[in-house]
ZATIRO-20995 format. One line per field, with one value per atom (N, C-alpha, C): residue number from 1; residue in three letters; atom name; x, y, z. Coordinates in nm, 4 decimals. Atoms other than C-alpha are relative to their C-alpha. Example, Ala and Ser with C-alpha at 12.3 -4.5 7.8 and 13.67 -1.06 7.14 Angstrom:
2
k <- [1,1,1,2,2,2] $
r <- [ala,ala,ala,ser,ser,ser] $
a <- [N,CA,C,N,CA,C] $
X <- [0.0890,1.2300,0.0900,-0.0820,1.3670,-0.0770] $
Y <- [-0.1190,-0.4500,0.1200,-0.1190,-0.1060,0.1090] $
Z <- [0.0000,0.7800,0.0000,-0.0060,0.7140,0.0730] $
END
This chain:
32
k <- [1,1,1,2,2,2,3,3,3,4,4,4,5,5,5,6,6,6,7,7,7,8,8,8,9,9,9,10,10,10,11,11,11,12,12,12,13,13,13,14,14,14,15,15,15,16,16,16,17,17,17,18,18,18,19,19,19,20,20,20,21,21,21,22,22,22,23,23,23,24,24,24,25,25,25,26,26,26,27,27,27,28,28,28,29,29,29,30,30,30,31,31,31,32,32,32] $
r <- [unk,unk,unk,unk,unk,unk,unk,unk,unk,unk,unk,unk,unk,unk,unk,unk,unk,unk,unk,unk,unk,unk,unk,unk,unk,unk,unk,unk,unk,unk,unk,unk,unk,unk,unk,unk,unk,unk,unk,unk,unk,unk,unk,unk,unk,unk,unk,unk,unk,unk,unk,unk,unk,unk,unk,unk,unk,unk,unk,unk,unk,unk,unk,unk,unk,unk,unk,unk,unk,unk,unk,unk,unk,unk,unk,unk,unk,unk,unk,unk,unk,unk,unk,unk,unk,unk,unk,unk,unk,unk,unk,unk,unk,unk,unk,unk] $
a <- [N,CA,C,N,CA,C,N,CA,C,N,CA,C,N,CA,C,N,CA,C,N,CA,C,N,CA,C,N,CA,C,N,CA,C,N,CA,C,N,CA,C,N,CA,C,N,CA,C,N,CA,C,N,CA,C,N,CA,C,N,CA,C,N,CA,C,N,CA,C,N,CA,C,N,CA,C,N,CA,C,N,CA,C,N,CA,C,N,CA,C,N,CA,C,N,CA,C,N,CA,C,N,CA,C,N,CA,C,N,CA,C] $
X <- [-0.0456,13.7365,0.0255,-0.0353,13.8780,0.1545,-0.1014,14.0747,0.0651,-0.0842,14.3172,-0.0745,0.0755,14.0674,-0.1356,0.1299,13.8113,-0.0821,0.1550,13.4771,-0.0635,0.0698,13.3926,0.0082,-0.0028,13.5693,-0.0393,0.1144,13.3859,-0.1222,0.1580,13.0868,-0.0434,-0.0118,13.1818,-0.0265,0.0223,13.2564,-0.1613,0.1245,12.9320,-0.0673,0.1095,12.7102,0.0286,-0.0303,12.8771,0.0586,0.0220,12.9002,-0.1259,0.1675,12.5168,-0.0470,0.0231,12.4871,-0.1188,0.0866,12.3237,0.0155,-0.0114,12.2317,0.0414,-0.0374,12.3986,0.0383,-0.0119,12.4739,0.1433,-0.1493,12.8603,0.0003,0.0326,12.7254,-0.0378,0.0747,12.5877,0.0906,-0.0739,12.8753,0.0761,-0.1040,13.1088,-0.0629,0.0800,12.7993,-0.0003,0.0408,12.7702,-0.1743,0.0871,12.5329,-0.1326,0.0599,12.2326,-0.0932] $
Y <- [-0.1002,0.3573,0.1313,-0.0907,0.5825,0.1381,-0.0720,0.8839,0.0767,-0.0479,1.1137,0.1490,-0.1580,1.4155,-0.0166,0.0379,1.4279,-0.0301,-0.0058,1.3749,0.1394,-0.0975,1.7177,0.0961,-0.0924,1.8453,-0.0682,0.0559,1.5291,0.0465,-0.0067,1.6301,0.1777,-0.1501,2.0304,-0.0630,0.0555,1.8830,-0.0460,0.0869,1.6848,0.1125,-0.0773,1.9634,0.1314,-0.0986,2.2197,-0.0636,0.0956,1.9613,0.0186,0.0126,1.9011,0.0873,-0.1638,2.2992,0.0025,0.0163,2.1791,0.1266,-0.1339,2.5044,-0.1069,0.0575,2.4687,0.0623,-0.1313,2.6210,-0.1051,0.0406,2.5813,-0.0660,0.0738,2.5664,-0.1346,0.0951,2.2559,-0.1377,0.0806,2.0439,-0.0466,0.0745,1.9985,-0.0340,0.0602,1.9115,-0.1729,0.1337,1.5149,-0.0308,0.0608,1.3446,-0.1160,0.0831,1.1919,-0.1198] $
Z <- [0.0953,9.9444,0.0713,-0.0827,10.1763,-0.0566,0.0529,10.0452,0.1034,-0.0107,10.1930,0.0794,-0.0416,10.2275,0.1486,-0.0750,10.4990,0.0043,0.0818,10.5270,-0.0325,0.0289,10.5758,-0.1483,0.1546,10.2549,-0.0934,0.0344,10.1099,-0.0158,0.0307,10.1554,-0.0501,0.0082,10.0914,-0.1427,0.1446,9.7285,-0.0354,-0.0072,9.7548,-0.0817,0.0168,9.7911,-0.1140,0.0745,9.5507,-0.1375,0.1476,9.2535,-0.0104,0.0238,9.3112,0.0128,-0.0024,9.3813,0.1049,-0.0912,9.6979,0.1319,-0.1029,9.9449,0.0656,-0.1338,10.2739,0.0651,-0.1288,10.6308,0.0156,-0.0503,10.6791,0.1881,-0.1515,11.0608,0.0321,-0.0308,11.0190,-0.0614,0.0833,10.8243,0.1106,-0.0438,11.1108,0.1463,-0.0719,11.3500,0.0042,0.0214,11.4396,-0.0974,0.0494,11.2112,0.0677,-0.0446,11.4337,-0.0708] $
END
């Protein structure tokens, strides 16, 4: 189910639907 948009603006959406704090620094970091 792969859309059109990235992951990172995926997961921008993500966290600002669920009104989840977050450090912009840390979104376009690899995921270990």
């Amino acid at each position: 189910h792969h859309r059109r948009k990235s992951f990172q603006h995926e997961y921008v959406e993500f966290l600002e639907r669920h009104r989840v704090p977050f450090d912009q620094r840390y979104i376009f970091k690899p995921v270990e």
